[in-house]
TINULO-717574 format. One record per residue: x, y, z of N, C-alpha, C, O in turn. Coordinates in steps of 0.2 Angstrom, whole numbers, plus 2048, in hexadecimal, padded with zeros to 3 digits. Layout:
PT  neast  nnorth  nup  caeast  canorth  caup  ceast  cnorth  cup  oeast  onorth  oup
PT      X       Y    Z       X        Y     Z      X       Y    Z      X       Y    Z
...
//
This chain:
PT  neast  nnorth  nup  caeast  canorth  caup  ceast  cnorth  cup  oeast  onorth  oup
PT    6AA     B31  804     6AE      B32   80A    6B5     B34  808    6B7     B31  803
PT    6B9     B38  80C     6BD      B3A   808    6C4     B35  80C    6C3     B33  812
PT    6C9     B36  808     6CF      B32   80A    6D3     B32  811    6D8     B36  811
PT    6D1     B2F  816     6D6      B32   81F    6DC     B32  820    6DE     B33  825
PT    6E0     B31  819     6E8      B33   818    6EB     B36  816    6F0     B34  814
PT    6E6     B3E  813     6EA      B43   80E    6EB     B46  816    6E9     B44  81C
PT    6EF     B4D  814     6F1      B51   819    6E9     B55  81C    6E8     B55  822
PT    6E5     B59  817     6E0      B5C   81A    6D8     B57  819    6D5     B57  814
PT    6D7     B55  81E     6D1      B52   81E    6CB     B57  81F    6CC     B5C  823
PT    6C6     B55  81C     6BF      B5C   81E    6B9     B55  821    6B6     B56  825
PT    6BA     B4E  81C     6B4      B4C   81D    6B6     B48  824    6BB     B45  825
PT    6B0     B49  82B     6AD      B47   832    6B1     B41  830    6B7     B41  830
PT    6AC     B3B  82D     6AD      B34   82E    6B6     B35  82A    6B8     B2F  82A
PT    6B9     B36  828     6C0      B34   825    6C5     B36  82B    6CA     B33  82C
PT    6C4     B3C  82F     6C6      B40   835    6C7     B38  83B    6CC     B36  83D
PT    6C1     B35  83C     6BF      B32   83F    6C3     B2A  83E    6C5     B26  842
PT    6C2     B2A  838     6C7      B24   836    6CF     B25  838    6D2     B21  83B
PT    6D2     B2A  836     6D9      B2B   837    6DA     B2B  841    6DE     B28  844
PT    6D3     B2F  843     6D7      B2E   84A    6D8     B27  84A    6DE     B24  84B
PT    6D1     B22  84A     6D5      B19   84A    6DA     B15  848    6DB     B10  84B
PT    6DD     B18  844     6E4      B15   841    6EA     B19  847    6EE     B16  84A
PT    6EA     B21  847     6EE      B22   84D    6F1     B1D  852    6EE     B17  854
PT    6F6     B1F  853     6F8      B1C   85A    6FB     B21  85E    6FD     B26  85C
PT    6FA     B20  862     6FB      B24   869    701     B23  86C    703     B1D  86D
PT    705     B28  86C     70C      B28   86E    710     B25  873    713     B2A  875
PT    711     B20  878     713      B1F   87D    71B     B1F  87E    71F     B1F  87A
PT    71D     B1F  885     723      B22   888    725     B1B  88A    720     B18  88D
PT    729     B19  889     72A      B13   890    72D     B14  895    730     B1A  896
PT    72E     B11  899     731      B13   8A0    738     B10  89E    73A     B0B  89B
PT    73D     B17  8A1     746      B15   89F    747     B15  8A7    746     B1B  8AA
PT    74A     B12  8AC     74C      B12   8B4    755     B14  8B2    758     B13  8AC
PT    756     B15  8B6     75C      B1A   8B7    75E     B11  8BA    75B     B0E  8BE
PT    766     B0F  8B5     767      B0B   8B7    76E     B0A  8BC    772     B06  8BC
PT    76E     B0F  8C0     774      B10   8C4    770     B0E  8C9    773     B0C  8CE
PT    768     B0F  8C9     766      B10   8CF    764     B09  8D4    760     B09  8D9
PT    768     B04  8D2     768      AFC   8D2    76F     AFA  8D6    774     AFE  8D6
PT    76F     AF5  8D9     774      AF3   8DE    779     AEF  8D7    779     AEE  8D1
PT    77E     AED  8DC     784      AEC   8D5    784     AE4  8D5    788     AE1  8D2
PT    780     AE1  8D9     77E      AD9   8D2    77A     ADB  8CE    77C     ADB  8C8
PT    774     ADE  8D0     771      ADF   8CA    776     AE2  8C1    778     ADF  8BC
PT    777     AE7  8C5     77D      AEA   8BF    781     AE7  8BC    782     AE8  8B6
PT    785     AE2  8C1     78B      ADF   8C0    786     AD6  8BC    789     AD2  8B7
PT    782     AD5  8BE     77F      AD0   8B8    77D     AD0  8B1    77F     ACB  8AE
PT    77B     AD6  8AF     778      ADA   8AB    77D     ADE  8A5    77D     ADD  89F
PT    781     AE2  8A8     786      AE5   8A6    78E     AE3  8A6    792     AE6  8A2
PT    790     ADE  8AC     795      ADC   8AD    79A     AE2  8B3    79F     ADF  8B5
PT    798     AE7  8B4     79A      AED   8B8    797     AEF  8BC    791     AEE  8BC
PT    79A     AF2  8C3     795      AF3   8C9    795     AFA  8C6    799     AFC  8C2
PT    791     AFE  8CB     78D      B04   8CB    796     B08  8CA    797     B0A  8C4
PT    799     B08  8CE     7A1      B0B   8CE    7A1     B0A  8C7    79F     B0F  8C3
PT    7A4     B05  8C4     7A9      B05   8BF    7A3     B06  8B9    7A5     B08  8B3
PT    79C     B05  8BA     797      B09   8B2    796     B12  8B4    794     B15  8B0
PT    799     B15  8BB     798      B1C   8BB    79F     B1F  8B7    7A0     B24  8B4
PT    7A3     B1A  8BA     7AA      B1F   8B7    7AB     B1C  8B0    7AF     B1E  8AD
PT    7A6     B16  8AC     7A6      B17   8A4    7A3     B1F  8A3    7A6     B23  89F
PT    79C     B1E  8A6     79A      B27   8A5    79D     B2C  8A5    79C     B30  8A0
PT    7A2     B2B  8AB     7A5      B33   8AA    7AB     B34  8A4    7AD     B39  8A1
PT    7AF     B2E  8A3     7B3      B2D   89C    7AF     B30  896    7B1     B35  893
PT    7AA     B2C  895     7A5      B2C   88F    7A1     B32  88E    79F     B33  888
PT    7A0     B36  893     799      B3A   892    79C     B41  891    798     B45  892
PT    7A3     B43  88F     7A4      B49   887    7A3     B45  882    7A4     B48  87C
PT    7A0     B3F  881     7A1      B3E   87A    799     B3C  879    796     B3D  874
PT    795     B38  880     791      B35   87D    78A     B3A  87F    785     B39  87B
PT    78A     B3F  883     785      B42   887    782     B45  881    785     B46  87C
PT    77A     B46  881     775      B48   87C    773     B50  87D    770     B54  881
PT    776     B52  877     776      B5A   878    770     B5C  877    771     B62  874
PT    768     B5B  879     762      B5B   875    75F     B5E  87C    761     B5E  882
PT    75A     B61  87B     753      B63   87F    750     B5D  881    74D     B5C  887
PT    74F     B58  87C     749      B54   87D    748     B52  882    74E     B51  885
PT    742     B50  886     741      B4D   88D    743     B46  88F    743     B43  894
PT    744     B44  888     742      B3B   887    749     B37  885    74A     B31  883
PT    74F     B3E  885     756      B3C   884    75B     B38  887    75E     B3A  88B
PT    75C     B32  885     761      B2E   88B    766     B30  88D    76B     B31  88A
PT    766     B30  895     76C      B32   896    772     B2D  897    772     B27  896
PT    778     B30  89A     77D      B2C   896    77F     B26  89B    783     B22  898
PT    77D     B23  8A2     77A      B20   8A3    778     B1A  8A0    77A     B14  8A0
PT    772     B1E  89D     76E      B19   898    772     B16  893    772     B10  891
PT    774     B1A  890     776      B19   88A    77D     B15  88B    77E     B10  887
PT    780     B17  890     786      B12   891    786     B0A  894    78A     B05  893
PT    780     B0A  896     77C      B04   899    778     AFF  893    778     AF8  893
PT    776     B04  890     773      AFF   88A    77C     AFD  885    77B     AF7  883
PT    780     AFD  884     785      AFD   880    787     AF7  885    789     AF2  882
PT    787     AF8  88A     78D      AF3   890    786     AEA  890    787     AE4  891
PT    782     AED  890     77D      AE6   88E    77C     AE2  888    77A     ADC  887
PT    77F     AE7  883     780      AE3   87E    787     AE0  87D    787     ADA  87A
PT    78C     AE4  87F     792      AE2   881    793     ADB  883    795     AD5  880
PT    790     ADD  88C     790      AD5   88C    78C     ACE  88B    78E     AC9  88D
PT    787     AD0  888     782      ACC   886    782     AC9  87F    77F     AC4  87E
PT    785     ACC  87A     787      AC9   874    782     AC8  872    781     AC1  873
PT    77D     ACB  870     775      AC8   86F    772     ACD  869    776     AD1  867
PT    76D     ACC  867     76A      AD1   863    769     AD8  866    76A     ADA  86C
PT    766     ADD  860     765      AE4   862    75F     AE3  865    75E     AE7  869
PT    75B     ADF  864     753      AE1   863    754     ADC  86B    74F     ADD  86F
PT    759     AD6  86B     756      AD4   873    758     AD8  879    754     AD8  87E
PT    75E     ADC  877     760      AE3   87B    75B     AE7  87D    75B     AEB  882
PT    757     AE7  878     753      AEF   87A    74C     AEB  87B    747     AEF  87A
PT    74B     AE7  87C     745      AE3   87F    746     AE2  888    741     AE3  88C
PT    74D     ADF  888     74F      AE2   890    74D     AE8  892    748     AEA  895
PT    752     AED  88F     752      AF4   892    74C     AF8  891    74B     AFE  894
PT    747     AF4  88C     741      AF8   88B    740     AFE  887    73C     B03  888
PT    746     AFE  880     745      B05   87C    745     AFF  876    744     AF9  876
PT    748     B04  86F     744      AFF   869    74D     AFF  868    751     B01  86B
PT    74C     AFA  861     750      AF7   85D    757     AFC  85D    75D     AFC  85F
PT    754     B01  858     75A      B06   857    75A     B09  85D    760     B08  85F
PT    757     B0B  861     75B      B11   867    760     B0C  86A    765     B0F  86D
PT    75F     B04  869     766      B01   86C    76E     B03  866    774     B04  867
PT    76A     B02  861     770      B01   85C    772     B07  85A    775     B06  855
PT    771     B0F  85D     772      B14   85B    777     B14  864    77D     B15  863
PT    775     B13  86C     778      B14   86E    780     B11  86F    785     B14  871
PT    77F     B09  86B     787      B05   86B    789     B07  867    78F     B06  867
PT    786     B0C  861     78C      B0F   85D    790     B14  860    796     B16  860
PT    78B     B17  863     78E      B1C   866    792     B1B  86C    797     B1F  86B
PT    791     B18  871     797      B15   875    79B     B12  873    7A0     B15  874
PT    79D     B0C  870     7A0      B0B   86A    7A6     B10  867    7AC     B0E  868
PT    7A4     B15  865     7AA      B1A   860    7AC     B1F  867    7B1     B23  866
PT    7A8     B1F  86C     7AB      B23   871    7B1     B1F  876    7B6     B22  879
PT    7AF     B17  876     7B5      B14   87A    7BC     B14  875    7C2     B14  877
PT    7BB     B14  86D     7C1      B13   869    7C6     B1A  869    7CD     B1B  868
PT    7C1     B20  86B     7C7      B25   86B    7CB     B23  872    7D1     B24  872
PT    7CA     B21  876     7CD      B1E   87C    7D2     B19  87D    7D5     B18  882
PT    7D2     B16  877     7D4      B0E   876    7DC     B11  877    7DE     B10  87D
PT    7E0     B14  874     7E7      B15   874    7E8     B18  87C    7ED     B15  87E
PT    7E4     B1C  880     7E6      B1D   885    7E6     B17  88B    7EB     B17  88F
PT    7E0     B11  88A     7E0      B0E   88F    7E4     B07  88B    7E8     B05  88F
PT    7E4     B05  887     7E9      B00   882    7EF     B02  881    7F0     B05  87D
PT    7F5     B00  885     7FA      B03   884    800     AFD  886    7FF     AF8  88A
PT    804     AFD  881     809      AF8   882    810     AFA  883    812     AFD  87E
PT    814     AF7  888     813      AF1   88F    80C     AF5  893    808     AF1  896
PT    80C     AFA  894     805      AFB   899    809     B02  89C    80E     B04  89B
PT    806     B04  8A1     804      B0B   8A4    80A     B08  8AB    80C     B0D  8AD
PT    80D     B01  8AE     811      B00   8B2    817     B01  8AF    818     B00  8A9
PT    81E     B02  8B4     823      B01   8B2    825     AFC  8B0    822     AF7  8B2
PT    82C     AFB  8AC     829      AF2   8AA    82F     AEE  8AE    830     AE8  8AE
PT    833     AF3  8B3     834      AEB   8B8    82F     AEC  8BB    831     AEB  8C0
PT    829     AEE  8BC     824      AEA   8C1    822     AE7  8BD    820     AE1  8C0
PT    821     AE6  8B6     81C      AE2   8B2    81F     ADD  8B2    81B     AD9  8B4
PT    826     ADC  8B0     82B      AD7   8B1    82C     AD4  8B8    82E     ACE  8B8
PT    82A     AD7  8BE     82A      AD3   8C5    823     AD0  8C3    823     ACA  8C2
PT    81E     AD2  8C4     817      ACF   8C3    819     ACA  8C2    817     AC5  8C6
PT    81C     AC7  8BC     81B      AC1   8B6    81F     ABE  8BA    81E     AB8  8BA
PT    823     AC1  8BD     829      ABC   8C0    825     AB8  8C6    825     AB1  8C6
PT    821     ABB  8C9     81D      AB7   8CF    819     AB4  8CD    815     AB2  8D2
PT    817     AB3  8C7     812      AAC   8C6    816     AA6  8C6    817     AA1  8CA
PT    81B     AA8  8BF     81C      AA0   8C0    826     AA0  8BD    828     A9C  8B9
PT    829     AA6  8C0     82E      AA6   8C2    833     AA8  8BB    839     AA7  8BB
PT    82F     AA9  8B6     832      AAA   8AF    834     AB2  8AD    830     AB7  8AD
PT    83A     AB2  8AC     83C      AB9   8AE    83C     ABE  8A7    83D     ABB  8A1
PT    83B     AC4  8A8     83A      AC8   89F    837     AC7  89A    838     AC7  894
PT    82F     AC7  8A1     82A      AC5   89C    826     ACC  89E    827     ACF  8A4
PT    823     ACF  897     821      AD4   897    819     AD5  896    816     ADB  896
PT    817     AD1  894     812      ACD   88F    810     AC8  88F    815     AC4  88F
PT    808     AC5  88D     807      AC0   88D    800     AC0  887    7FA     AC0  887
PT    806     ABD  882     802      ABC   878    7FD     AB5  879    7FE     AB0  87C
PT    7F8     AB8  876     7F7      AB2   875    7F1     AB5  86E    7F1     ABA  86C
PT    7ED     AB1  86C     7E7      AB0   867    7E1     AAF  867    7E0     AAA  86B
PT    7DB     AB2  865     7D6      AAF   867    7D2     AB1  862    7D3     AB7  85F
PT    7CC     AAA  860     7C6      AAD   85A    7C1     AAF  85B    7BE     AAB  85F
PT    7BF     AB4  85B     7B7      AB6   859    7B3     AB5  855    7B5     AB5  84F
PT    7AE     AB4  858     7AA      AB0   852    7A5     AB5  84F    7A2     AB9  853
PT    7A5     AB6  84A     7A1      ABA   844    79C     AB9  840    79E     AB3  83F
PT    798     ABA  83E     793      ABA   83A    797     AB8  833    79E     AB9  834
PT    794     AB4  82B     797      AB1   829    796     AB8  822    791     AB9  81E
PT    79D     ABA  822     79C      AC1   81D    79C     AC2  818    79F     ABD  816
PT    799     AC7  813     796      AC7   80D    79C     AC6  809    7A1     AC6  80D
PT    79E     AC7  801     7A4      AC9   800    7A8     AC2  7FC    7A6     ABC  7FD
PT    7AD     AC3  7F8     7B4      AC0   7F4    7B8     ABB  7FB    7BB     AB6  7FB
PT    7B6     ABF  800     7BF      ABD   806    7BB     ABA  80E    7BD     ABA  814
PT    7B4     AB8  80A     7AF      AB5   80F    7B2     AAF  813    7B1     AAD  818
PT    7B8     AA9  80D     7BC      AA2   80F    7C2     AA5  815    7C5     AA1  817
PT    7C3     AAC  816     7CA      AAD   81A    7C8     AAE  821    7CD     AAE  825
PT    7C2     AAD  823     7BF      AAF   827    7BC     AA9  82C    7BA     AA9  831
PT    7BC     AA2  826     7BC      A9C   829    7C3     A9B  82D    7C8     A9C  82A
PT    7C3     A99  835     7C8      A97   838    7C9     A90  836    7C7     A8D  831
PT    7CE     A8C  83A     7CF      A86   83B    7CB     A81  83E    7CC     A7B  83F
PT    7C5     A84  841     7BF      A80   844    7BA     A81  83E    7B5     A7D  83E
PT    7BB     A85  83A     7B7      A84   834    7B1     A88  836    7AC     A85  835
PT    7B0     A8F  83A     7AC      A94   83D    7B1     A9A  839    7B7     A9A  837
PT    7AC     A9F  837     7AD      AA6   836    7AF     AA9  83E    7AC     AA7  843
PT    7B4     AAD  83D     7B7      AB0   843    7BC     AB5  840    7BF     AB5  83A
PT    7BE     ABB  846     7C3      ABE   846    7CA     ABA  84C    7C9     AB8  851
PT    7D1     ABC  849     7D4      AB9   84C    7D6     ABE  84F    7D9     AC2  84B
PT    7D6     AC0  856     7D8      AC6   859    7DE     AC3  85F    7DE     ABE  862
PT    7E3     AC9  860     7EA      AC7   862    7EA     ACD  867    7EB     AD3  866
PT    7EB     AC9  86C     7EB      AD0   873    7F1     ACC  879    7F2     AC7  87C
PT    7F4     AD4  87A     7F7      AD1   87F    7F7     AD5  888    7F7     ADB  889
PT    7F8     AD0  88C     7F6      AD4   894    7FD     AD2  898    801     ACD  897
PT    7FC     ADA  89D     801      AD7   8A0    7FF     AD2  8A6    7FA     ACE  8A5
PT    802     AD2  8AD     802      ACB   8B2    7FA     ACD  8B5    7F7     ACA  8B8
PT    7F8     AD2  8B3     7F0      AD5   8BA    7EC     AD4  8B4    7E9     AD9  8B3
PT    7EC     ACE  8AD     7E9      AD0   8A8    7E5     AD4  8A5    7E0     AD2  8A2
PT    7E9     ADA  8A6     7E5      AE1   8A2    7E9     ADF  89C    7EF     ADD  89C
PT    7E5     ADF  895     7E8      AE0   88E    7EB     AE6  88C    7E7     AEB  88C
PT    7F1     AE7  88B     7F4      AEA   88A    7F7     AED  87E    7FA     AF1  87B
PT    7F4     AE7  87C     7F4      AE7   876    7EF     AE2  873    7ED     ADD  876
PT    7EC     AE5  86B     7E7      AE3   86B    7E8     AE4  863    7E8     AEA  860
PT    7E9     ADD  85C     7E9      ADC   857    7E1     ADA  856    7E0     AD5  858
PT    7DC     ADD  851     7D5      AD9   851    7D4     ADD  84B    7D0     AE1  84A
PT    7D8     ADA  846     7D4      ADC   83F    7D7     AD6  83A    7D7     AD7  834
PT    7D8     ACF  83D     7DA      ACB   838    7D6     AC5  838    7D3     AC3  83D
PT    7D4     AC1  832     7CD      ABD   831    7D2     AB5  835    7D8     AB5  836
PT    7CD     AB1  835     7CD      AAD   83A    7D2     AA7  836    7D6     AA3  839
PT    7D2     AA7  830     7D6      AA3   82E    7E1     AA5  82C    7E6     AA2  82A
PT    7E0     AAC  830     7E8      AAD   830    7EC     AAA  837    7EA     AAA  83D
PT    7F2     AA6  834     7F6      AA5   83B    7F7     AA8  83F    7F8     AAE  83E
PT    7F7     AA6  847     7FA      AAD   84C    800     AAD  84C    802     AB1  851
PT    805     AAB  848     80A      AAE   848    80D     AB5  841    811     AB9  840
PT    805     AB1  83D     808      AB9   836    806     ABF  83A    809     AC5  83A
PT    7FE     ABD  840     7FE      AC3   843    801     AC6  845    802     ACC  844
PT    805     AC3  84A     80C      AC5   84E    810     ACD  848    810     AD3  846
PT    812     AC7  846     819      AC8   842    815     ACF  83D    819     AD3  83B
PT    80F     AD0  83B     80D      AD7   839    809     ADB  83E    804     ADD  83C
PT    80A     ADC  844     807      AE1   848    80C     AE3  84A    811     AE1  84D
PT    808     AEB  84A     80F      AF1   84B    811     AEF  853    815     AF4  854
PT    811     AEC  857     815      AEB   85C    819     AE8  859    81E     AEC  858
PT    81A     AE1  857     81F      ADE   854    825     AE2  850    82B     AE2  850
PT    822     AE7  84A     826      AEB   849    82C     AEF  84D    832     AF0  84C
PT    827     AF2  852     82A      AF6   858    831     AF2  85A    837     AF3  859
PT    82C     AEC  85E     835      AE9   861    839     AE6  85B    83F     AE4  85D
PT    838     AE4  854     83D      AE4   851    841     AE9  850    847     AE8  850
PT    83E     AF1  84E     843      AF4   84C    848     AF7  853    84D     AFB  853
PT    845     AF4  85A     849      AF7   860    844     AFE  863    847     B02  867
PT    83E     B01  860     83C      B05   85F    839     B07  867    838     B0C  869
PT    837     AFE  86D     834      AFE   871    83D     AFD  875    841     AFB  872
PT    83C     B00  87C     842      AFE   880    83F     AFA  885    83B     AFD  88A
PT    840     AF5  885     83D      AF0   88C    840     AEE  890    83E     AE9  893
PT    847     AF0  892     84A      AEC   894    84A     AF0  89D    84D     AED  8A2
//
């Protein structure tokens, strides 16, 4: 009998063997996830139907699929699968057990959402923000009456996986957890307005301060806030 895994088979019975090892291609069903009321949405993804259409229309020169294929996600989809993992902080593979595609097609779309939101980052992260700053300075005034406040610093850790490498102890905080110590600042309608996240969990938040190019700014007078 001859082999049923070279490329040309002659003998019946080896023919016959490879169909059995075959598998049969299957589609899975992908629903259009707009097409859901906005708790569904808004459980799931964190966003109502409005605020996941207008991520679409931001993202989709960068993210839409230039392909014929019939079986291509659209952007939607793909923006959807990204915002579930976002907010779920969970594995690739329990992601796409939800939405019903495999491991990678999850981890190929949050990359892909992902480097599309970063070309964005400078336009919507912007420090003091997009208001005039006496309104930003009135805001702060009407919480709790403190005046020539423009900003509000503070620190916070995320927590990390425990990473390979020489510089793996810098990355222990003060809770004795791997983390990054990320330094963001929002005005009074807490939109973040500045956003330091590249120092390991064991640096001060004041060395942070005192090296991130904001701080430089208002040292050299470079920012006018007054």
């Amino acid at each position: 009998m001859a082999c049923p895994f070279i490329d040309e088979v002659v003998d019946e019975g080896a023919i016959v063997l490879r169909r059995a090892f075959q598998r049969e291609r299957t589609f899975r069903d992908r629903s259009d996830p707009l097409a859901f009321n906005d708790s569904y949405l808004y459980e799931r993804y964190r966003f109502s139907r409005d605020g996941i259409a207008y991520i679409c229309r931001l993202l989709s020169p960068y993210i839409a699929n230039n392909t014929r294929r019939n079986r291509a996600f659209t952007v939607p989809q793909t923006v959807c699968i990204a915002l579930r993992f976002f907010a779920s902080g969970t594995f690739l593979y329990t992601v796409g057990d939800a939405e019903n595609i495999s491991k990678a097609s999850v981890c190929r779309s949050v990359r892909t959402v992902y480097l599309s939101l970063k070309r964005l980052l400078n336009v919507f992260i912007t420090f003091p923000g997009h208001k005039a700053i006496r309104t930003i300075k009135h805001a702060f005034y009407g919480i709790a009456g403190f005046p020539n406040v423009i900003g509000a610093l503070d620190c916070t850790h995320v927590r990390i996986k425990c990473p390979s490498g020489p510089h793996e102890a810098d990355f222990v905080n003060r809770k004795s957890v791997h983390s990054i110590n990320v330094q963001m600042i929002s005005d009074a309608d807490c939109i973040i307005t500045n956003v330091e996240a590249k120092w390991p969990g064991s640096v001060h938040e004041t060395r942070i301060f005192r090296a991130s190019s904001l701080y430089q700014q208002l040292a050299r007078g470079m920012l006018v806030i007054t």
